[in-house]
N, C-alpha and C positions, 0 to 999 in steps of 0.2 A: 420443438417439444422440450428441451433439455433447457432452454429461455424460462420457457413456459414455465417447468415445475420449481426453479431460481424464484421467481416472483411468485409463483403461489406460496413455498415454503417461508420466503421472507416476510409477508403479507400474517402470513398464521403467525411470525413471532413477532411482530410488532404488536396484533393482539393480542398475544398471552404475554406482551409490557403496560398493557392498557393502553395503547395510540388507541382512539377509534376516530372511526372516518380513514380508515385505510383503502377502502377498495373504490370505485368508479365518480360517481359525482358526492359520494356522502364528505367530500369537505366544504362542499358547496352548501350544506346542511345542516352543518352543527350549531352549536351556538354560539353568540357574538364572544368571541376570546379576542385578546390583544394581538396581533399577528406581529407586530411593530417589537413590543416583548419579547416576546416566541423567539422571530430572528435575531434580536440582541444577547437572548440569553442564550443561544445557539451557537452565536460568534464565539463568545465568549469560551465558550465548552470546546469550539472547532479550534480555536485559538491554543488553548491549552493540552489538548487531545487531536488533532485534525485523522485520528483514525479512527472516530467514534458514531460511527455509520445513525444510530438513532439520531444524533445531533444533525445529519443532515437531511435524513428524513423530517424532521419535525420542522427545521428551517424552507424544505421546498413545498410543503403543505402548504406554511404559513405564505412564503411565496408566490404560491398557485391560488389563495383566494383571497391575494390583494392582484392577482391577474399581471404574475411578473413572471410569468410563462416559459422565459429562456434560463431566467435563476433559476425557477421549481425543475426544471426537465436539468439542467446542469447537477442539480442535489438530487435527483433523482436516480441520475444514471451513474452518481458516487453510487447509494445506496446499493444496487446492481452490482457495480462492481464488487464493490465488500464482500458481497454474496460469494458471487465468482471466487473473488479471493481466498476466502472461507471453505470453500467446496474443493477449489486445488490445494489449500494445503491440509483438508482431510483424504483427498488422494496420494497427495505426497509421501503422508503420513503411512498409508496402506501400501506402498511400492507400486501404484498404478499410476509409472511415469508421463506415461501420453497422455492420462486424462488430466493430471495436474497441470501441464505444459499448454495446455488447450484454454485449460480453466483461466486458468493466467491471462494467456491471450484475451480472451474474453473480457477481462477485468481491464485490460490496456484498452480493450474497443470501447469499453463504457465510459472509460475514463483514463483519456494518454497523459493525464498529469499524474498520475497513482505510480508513484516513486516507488511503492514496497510490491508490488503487482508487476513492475520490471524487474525488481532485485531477485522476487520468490522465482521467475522462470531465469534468470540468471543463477542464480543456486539449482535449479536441476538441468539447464545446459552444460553447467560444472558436472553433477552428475555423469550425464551419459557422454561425457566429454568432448562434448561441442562449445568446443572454450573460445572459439573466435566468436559464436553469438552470445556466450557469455557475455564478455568484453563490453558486448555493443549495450546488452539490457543493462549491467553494471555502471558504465558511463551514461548513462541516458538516466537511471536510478540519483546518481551524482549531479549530474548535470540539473536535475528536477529540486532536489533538495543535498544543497555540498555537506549539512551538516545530519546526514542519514548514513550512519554507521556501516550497517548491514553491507550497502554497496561497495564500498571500500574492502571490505574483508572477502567479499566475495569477486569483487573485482583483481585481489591481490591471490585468491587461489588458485585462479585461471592463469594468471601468471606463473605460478609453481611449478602446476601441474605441466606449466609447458617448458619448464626450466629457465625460466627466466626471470633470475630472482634479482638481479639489480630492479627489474620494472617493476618487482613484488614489492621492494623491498621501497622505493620510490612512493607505490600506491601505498604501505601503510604510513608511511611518513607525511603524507597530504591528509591522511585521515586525523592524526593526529594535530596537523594545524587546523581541523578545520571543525571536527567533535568536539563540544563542550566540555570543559577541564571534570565536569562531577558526572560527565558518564564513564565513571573508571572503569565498568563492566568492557564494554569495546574498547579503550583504549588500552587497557593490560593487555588482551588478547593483540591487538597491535603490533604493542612493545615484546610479546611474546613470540610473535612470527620473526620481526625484524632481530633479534637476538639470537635465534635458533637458525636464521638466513647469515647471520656472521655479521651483521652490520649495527649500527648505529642508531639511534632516535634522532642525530642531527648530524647531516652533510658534513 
């Protein structure tokens, strides 16, 4: 049921973006559009955005009626996910930890490559301090994408919080060889832990 109103709710705001041909065979229906387009100017948008959920909807459409069935259901079940995503971190938002932590979950079942869908239930295992499956979502977060900030920071608070701040202090220092020099947002916050931890930016 809780699937169920995910996809109907997602479904109602893709048409109030103007998608149409959202729901059952009506992609099968439409009229001749470039599909070949569609997915290049999709790449291009996932390219520079890859959290930009319309962009993968409108790529497995385009996918589903050139009848490329494992791409469309692969951008589909991004799509889903995002949802998920979107829904735990309006729960998280509300202090309703278990539903956030589920939703998550949910978002990794739709999609085990969704590096910010490990990081968000790593940030509330930090929370109610379950810092060894922290750890596991935060490296897994890393491991998916090394240059995803969030995981690093959150994988170094787990560390803290369990006193162990050389590993802290280690995990923001790979952040920082690994985060792009003009995300100064994350990387001060970095420099900031590892300086109030008593150590260094470099070994």
């Amino acid at each position: 049921m809780k699937k169920k109103g995910i996809i109907i709710a997602f479904v109602l705001l893709l048409y109030g973006l103007g998608i149409s041909g959202a729901v059952g065979f009506a992609a099968e229906k439409q009229p001749a559009v470039d599909n070949d387009q569609i997915i290049a100017d999709s790449n291009t948008i996932i390219a520079d955005n890859p959290y930009d959920t319309v962009a993968y909807y409108k790529r497995g459409k385009a996918y589903f009626a050139q009848k490329q069935y494992d791409l469309a259901l692969k951008d589909y079940n991004r799509v889903i996910a995002g949802a998920y995503l979107d829904q735990g971190y309006l729960y998280e938002k509300r202090g309703e930890d278990d539903k956030a932590i589920e939703d998550y979950r949910l978002a990794i079942f739709n999609d085990p490559t969704y590096e910010m869908a490990y990081d968000h239930r790593g940030f509330m295992y930090n929370k109610i301090g379950k810092y060894d499956l922290a750890l596991i979502d935060c490296n897994k977060a890393i491991e998916l994408n090394p240059k995803y900030p969030a995981g690093y920071l959150n994988k170094g608070t787990a560390y803290e919080k369990q006193h162990l701040y050389k590993e802290a202090i280690a995990t923001y220092r790979s952040m920082l060889e690994n985060v792009p020099l003009e995300d100064t947002h994350h990387r001060d916050a970095a420099i900031k832990r590892i300086r109030a931890l008593g150590g260094t930016t470099v070994e």
